[in-house]
RODO-2510 file (C-alpha; in nm, 4 decimals, decimal comma):
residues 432
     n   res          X          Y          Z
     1     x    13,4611    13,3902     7,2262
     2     x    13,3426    13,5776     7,5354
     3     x    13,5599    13,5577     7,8113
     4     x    13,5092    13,3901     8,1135
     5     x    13,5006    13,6231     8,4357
     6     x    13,4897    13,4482     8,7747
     7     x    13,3469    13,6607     9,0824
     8     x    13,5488    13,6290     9,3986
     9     x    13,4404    13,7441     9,7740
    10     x    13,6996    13,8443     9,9868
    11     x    13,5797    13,8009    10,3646
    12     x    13,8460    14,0377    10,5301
    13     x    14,0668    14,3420    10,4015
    14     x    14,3444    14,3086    10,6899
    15     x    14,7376    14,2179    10,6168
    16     x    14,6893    13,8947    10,4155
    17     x    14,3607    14,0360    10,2571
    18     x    14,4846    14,3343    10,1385
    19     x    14,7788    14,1221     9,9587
    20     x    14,5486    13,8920     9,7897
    21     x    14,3690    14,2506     9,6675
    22     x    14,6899    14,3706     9,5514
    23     x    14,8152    14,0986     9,3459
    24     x    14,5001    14,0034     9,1621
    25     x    14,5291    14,3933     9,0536
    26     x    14,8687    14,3679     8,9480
    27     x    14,7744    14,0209     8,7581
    28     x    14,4785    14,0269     8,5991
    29     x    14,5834    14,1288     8,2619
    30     x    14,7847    13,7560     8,3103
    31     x    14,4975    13,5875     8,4482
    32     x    14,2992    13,4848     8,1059
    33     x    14,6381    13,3014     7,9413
    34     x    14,7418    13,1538     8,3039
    35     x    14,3636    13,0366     8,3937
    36     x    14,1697    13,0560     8,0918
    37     x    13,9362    13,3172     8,2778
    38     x    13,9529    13,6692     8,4447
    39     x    13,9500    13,7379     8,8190
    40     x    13,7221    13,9558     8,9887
    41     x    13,6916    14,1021     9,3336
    42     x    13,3115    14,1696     9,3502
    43     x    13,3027    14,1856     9,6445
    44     x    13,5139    14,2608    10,0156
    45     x    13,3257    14,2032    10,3571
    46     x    13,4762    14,3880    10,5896
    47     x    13,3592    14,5298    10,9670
    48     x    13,3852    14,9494    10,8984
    49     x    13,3938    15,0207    10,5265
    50     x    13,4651    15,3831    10,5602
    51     x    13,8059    15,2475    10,6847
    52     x    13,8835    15,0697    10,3245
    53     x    13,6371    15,3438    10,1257
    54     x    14,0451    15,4731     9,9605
    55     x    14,1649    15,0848     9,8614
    56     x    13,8268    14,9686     9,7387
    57     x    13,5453    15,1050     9,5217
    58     x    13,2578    15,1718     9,7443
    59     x    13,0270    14,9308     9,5246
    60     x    13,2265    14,6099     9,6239
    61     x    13,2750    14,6745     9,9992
    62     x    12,9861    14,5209    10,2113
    63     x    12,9603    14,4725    10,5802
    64     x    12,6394    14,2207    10,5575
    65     x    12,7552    13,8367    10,4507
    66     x    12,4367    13,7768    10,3342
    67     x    12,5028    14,0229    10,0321
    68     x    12,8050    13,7377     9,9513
    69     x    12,6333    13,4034    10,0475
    70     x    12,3258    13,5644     9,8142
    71     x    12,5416    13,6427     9,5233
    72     x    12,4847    13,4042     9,2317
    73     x    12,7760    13,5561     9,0353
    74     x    13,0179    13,4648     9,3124
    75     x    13,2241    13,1518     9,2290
    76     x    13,4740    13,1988     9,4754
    77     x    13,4834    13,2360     9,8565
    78     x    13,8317    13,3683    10,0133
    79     x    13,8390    13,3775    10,3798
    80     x    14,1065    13,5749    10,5193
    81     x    13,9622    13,7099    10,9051
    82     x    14,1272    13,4540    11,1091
    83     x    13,9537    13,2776    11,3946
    84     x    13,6865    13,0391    11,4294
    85     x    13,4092    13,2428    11,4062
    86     x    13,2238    13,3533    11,2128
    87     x    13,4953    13,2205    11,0251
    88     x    13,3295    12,8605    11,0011
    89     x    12,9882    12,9470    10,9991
    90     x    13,0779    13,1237    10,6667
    91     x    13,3029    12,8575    10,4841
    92     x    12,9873    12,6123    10,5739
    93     x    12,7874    12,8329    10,4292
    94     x    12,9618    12,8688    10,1221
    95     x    12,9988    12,5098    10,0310
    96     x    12,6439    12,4524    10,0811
    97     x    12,6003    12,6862     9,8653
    98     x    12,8197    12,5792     9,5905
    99     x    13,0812    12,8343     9,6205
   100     x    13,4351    12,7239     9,6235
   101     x    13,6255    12,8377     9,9166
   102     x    14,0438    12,9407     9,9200
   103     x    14,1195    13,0071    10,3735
   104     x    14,4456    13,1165    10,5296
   105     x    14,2727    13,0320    10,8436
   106     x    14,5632    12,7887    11,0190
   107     x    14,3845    12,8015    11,3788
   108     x    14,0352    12,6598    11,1896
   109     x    14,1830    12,4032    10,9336
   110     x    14,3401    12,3044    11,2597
   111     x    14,0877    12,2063    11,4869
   112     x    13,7694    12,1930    11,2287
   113     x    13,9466    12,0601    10,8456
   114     x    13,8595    11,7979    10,8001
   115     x    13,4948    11,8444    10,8870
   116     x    13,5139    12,1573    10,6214
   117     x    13,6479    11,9215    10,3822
   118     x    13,3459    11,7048    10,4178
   119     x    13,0861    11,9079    10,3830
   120     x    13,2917    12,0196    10,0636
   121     x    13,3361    11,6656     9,9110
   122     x    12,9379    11,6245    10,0233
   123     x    12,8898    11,9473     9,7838
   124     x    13,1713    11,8534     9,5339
   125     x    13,3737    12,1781     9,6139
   126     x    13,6772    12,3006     9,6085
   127     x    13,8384    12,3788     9,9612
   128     x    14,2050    12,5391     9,9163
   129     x    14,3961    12,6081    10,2227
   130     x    14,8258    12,6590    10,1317
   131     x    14,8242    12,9251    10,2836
   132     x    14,7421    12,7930    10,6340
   133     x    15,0951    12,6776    10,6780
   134     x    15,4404    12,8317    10,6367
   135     x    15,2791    13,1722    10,4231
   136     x    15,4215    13,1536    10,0964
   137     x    15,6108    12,8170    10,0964
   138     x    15,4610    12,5709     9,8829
   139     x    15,3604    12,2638    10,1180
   140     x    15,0269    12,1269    10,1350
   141     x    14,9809    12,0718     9,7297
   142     x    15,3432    11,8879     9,7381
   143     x    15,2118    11,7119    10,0599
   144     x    14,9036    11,6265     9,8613
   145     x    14,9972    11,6004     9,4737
   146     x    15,3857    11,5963     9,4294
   147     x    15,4810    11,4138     9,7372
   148     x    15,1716    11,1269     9,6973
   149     x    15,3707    10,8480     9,6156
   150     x    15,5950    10,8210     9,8742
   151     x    15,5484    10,7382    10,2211
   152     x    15,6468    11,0214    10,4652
   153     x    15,8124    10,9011    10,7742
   154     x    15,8452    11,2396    10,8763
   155     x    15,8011    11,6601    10,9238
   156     x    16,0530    11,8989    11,0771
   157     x    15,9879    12,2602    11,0836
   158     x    16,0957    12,5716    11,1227
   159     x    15,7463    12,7172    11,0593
   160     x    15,7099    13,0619    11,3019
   161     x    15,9339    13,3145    11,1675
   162     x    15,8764    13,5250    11,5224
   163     x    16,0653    13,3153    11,7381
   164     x    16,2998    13,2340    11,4591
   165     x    16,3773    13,5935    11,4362
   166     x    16,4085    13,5843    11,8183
   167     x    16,6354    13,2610    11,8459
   168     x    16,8426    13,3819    11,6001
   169     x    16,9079    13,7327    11,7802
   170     x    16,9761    13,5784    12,0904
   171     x    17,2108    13,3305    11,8977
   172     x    17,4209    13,6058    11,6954
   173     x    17,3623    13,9100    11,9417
   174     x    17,3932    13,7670    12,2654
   175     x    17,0262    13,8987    12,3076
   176     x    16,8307    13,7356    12,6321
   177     x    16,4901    13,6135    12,5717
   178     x    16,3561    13,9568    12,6474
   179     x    16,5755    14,2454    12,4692
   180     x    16,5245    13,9456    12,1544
   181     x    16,1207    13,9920    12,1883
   182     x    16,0976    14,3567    12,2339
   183     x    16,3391    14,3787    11,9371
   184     x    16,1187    14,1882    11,7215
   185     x    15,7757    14,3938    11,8535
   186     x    15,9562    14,7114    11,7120
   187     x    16,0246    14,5455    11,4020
   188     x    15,6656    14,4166    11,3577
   189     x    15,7736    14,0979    11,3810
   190     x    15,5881    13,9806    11,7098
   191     x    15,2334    14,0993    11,7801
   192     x    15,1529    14,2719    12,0496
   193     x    14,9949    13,9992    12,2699
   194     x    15,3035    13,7352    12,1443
   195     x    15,1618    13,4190    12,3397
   196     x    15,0516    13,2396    12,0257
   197     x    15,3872    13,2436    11,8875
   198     x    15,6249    13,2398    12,1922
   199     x    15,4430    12,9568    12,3473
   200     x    15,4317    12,7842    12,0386
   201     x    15,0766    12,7694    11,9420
   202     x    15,1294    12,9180    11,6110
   203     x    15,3513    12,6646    11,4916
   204     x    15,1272    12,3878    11,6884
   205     x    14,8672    12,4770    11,4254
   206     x    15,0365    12,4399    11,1088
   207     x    15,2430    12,0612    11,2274
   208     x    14,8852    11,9402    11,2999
   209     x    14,7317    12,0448    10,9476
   210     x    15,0406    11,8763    10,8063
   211     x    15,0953    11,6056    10,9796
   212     x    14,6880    11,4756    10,9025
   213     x    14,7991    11,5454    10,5368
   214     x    15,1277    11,3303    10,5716
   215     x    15,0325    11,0841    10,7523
   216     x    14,6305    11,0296    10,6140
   217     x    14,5032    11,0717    10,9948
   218     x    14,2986    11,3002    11,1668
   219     x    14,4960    11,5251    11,4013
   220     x    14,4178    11,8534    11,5522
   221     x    14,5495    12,1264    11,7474
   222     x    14,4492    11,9330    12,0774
   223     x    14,7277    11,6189    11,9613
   224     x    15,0009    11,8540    11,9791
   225     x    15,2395    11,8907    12,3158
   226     x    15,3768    12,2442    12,2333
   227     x    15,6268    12,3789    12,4677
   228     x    15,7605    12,7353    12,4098
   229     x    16,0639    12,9760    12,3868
   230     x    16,0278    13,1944    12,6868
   231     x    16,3172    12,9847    12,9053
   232     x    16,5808    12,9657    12,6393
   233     x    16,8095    13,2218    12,7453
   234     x    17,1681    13,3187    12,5531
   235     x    17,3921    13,0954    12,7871
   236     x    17,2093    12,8123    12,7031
   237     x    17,2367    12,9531    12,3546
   238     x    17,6562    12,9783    12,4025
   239     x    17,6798    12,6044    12,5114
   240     x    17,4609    12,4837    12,2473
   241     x    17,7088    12,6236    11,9891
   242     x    17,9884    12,4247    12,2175
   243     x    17,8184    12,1087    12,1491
   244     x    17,8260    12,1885    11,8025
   245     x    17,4715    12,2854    11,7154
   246     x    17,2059    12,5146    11,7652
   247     x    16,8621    12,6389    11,9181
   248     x    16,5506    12,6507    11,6981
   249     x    16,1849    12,6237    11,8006
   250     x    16,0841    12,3191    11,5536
   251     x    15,7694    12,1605    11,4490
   252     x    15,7891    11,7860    11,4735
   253     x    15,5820    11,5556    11,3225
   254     x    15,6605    11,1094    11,3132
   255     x    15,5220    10,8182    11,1763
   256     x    15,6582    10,5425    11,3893
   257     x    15,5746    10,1767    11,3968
   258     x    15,3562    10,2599    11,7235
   259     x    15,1718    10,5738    11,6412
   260     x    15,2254    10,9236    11,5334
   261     x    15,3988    11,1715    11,7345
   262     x    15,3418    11,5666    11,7005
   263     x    15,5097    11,7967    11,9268
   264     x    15,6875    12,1635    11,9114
   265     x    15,9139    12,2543    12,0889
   266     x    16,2673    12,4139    12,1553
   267     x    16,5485    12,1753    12,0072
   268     x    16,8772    12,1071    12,0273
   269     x    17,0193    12,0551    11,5987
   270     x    17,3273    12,0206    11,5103
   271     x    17,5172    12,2973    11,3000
   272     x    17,5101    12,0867    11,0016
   273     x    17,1587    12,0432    10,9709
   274     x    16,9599    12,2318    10,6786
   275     x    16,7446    12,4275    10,9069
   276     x    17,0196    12,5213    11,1256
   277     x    17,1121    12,8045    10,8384
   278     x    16,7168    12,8985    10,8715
   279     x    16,7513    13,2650    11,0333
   280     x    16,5644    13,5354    11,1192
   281     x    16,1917    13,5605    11,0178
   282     x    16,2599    13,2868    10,7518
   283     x    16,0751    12,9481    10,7552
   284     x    16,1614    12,6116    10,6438
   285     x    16,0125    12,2218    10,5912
   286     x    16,1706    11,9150    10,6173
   287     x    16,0480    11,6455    10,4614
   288     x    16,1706    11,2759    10,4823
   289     x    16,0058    11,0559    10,2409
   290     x    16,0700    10,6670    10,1308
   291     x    16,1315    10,7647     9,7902
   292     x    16,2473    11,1578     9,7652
   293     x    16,4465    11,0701    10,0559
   294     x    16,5149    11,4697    10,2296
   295     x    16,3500    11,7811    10,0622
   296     x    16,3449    12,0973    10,1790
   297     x    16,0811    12,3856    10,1396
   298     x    16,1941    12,7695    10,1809
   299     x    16,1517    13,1145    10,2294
   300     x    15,8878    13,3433    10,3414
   301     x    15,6498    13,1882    10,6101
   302     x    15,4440    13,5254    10,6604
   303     x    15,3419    13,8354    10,5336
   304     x    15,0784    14,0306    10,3543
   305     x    15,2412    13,9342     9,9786
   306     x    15,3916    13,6187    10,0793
   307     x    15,0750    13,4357    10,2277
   308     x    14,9094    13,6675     9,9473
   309     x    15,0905    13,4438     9,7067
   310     x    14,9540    13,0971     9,8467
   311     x    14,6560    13,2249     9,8479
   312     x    14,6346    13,3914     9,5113
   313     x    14,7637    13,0350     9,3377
   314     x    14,4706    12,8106     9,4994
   315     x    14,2068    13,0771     9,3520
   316     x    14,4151    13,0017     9,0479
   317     x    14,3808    12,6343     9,0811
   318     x    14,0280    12,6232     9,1738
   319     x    13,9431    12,8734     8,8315
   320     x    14,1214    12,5795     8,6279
   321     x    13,9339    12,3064     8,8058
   322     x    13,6112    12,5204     8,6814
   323     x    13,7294    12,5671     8,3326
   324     x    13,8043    12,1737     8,3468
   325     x    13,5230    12,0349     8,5835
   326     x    13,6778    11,8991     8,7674
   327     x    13,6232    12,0850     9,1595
   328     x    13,6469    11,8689     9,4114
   329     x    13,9272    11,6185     9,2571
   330     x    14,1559    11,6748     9,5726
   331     x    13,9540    11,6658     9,8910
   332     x    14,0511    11,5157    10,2261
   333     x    14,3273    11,2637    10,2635
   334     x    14,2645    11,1189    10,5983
   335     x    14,1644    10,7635    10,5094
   336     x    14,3496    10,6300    10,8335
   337     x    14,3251    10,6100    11,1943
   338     x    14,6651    10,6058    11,3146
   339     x    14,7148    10,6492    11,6710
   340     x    14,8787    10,9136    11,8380
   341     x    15,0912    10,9050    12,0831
   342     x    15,1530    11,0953    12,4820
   343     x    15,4171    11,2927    12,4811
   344     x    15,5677    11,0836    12,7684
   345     x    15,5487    10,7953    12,5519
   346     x    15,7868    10,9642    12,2792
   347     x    16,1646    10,9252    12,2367
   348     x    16,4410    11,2256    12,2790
   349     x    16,7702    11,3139    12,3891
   350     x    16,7740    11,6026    12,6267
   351     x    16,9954    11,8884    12,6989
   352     x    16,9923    11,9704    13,1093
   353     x    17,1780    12,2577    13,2548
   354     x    17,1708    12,2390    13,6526
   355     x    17,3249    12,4134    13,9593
   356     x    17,4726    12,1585    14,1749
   357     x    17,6340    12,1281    14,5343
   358     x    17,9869    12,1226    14,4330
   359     x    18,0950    11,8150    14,7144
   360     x    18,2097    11,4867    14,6782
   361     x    17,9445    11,2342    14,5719
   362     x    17,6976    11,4940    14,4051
   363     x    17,8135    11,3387    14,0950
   364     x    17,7699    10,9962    14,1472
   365     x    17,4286    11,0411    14,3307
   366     x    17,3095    11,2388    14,0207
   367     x    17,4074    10,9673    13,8300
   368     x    17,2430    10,6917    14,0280
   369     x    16,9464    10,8659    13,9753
   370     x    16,9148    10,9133    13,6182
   371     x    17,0294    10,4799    13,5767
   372     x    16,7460    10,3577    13,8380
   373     x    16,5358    10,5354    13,5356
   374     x    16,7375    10,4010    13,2987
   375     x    16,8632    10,7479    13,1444
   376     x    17,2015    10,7351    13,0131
   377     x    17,4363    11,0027    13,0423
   378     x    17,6303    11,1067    12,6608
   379     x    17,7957    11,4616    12,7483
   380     x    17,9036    11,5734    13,1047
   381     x    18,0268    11,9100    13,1064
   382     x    18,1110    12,1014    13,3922
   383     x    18,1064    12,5019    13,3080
   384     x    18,1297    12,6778    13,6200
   385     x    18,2066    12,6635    14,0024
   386     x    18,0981    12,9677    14,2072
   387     x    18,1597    12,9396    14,6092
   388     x    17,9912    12,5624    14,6722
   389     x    17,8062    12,6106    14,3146
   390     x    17,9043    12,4120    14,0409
   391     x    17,7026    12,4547    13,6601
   392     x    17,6941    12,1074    13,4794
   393     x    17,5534    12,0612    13,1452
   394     x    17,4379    11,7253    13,0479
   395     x    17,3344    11,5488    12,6675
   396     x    17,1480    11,2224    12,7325
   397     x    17,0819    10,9233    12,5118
   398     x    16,7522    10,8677    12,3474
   399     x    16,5056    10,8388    12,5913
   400     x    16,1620    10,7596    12,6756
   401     x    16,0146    11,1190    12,8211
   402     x    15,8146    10,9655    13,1405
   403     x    16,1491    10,7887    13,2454
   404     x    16,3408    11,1197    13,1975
   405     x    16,0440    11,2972    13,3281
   406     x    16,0695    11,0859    13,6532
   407     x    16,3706    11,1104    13,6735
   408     x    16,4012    11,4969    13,6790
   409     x    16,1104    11,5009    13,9314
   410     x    16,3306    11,3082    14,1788
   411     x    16,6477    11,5193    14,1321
   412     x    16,4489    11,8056    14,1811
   413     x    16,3517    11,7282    14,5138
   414     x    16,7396    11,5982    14,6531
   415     x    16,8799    11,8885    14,8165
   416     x    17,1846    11,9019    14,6195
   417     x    17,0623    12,0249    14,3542
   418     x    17,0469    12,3973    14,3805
   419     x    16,8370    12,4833    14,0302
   420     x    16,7556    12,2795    13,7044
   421     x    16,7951    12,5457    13,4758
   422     x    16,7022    12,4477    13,1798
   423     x    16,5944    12,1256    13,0000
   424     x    16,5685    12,1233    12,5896
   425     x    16,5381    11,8007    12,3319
   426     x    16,7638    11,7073    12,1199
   427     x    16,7889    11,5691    11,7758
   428     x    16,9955    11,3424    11,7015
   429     x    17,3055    11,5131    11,8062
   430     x    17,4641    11,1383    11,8615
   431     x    17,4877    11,1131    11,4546
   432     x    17,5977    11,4718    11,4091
***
């Protein structure tokens, strides 16, 4: 019997592209007892081809997308540029032509999926996407196949392995904020314009692509409140490991009884949490479920063979859906329209280091203060006392975040206190 040969487009050569290259090479004398078929690279759109004329053979690099979308042959669209555009113009343009597509593209899955995944239901295609989230950690197909029949209550992640690497300097190292970034620049780590990942962006991307997965909703990039790393500094850092936990940058995604909540930010975990042990560029995904209870996903989140992986195994997937016909089986899972909720209408416990006026009463006004707005106080700690300056550190009970919120807006203004510090949620540090 002849064997079966399907065509693939790459649409970028960069990090993850070259990756994807590089292990179909290295696999495709596996490919026809793993898939039932061969995999081909016909063809590589890239912007300057004299720059890739050494990694690819001159016949299959192309700088027109017309000589892709025009291809017959090609079964298989793999976009790995990044960005919206002409990122989505081309996936669109691939499904309406019939051509399944495999993206690593978190920042367009975030804010235009599930409108992609229509227009590939509408043309009964195939549109892959694990890599989009956490690089080479399996998590969208267990979201979608292996985790179906429970019902997810909630997400926690760990899912930027820059700031990780940065948190975890400053933890172990004694780094501040900035020795921690430029550290992680050298490395390769951090980009050069970091913003995406510092501010948490990055990781605001991949809880939203999740989270509409988990909970069957529609939620973008725009849901999210992200909040970023850039005021954690290592004394913060020293009394977090006092209170018996530590500083991570988490992704956090809820299904309450009033709406969904998606947020990243900076939190407070205690030491015996799984992804407390998640260092350096490492990533990890926490998954509560009614019936698998916890599960945890690890390893790589990043990386040219990594991500390469994910997106190597949905080409895979979508070749066996051909051999099978059966393309389009697992499309969009959003069949609800849960609510989502303001940040300020969310729940936390918060960590607040302040400078006060170390005099009678300061105390006991502070106090006042945080009951008219009905925050309770857990922890009171006080570090320091320099001249008339004393450091407190406070843990609060749960919380709703436009009570704290006023509350801090009010202290802010008394002139006793000298400087609020810092401020970072919690979790659940009252069952550690």
């Amino acid at each position: 019997m002849e064997q079966i040969v399907r065509k693939i487009a790459l649409l970028g050569m960069g990090t993850v592209g070259g990756g994807v290259y590089k292990i179909i090479e290295n696999q495709k004398d596996e490919m026809p007892f793993k898939i039932g078929a061969e995999l081909e690279v016909a063809k590589v759109l890239v912007r300057n081809k004299a720059k890739y004329a050494d990694a690819v053979p001159a016949e299959k690099l192309t700088d027109q997308f017309e000589d892709v979308i025009n291809d017959d042959s090609i079964d298989i669209v793999v976009e790995v540029m990044g960005g919206i555009e002409p990122a989505r113009t081309y996936i669109t343009e691939a499904l309406k032509k019939g051509k399944h597509v495999v993206t690593a593209n978190k920042d367009l899955m975030a804010m235009h999926g599930h409108e992609l995944l229509d227009i590939a239901a509408a043309n009964q295609c195939d549109l892959l996407f694990e890599a989009a989230v956490a690089g080479g950690i399996p998590i969208i197909r267990p979201l979608k196949q292996c985790l179906a029949g429970n019902n997810i209550t909630e997400i926690m992640g760990i899912i930027n392995g820059t700031t990780n690497f940065i948190l975890t300097k400053m933890k172990e190292e004694g780094m501040d904020f900035k020795e921690a970034l430029q550290l992680a620049t050298d490395l390769g780590y951090a980009e050069a314009d970091p913003t995406a990942d510092i501010e948490g962006y990055d990781a605001g991307r991949k809880i939203a692509i999740m989270a509409s997965i988990a909970f069957h909703t529609p939620v973008t990039f725009n849901d999210v409140f992200t909040e970023g790393i850039t005021k954690i500094t290592a004394k913060d850092m020293r009394y977090a490991k006092e209170l018996g936990c530590t500083i991570k940058l988490l992704g956090i995604a809820k299904n309450t009884e009033n709406g969904i909540e998606v947020k990243v930010h900076p939190t407070l975990i205690p030491e015996h949490h799984p992804l407390a042990a998640v260092n350096d560029a490492f990533n990890a995904v926490f998954v509560h479920g009614d019936a698998v209870d916890d599960a945890m996903f690890y390893g790589r989140g990043a990386g040219a063979l990594p991500t390469g992986s994910a997106v190597v195994g949905d080409i895979m997937d979508v070749a066996r859906n051909m051999l099978f016909h059966c393309n389009g089986r697992i499309g969009c899972s959003c069949y609800k329209e849960l609510p989502i909720k303001k940040i300020g209408d969310t729940k936390s416990s918060y960590y607040i280091r302040m400078n006060l006026e170390d005099r009678a009463g300061t105390l006991a006004s502070m106090a006042s203060v945080f009951a008219s707005n009905s925050v309770s106080i857990s922890i009171l700690l006080q570090k320091a006392t320099i001249g008339d300056t004393a450091e407190i550190v406070i843990v609060t009970h749960e919380v709703e975040e436009k009570r704290f919120r006023d509350a801090m807006t009010v202290l802010s203004s008394m002139s006793m206190v000298k400087e609020i510090c810092s401020i970072i949620r919690v979790y659940q540090l009252g069952n550690a």
